[in-house]
Residue, then its C-alpha position, 0 to 999 in steps of 0.5 A: x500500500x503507498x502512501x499518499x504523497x504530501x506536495x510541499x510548493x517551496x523556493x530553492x534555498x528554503x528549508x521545507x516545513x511538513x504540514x501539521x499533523x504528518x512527520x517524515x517517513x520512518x524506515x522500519x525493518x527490510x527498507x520499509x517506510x511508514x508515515x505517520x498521521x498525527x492528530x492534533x486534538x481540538x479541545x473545549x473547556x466545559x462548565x457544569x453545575x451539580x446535580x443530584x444526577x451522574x452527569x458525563x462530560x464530553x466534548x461537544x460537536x466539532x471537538x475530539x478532546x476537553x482541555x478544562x472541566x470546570x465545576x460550579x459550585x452548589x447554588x445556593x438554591x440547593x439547600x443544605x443537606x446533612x447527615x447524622x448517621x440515621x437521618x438525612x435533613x435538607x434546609 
């Protein structure tokens, strides 16, 4: 299987760049040669208040990868829950 070729249109005396996301063939064992894609992850910071729900934070469509996830802190409005061992009280 061979390869797609990468182009690079450059000026005698310059010193080429590869395009992001591909490195240089690698020779690997028998005169083989190997490309390497590398993705380059678009990130999303996130905000997400509490809830009494399991909550799953993933990136959201157009992105590959979460750079921050930022939990609010309980409103409020929540009310304060506690515990004393055999009653749970909210106020």
């Amino acid at each position: 299987m061979q390869p797609n070729p990468i182009v690079i249109d450059m000026d005698v005396g310059t010193t080429p760049t590869i395009p992001m996301g591909v490195e240089k063939p690698k020779t690997i064992g028998m005169g083989m040669e190997m490309s390497i894609q590398v993705v380059v992850p678009k990130t999303q910071e996130r905000t997400v208040t509490p809830s009494s729900a399991e909550q799953i934070i993933i990136p959201e469509s157009g992105y590959n990868a979460l750079s921050k996830v930022t939990v609010e802190p309980i409103p409020s409005n929540y009310g304060l829950i506690t515990w004393n061992g055999s009653t749970l009280t909210v106020s």
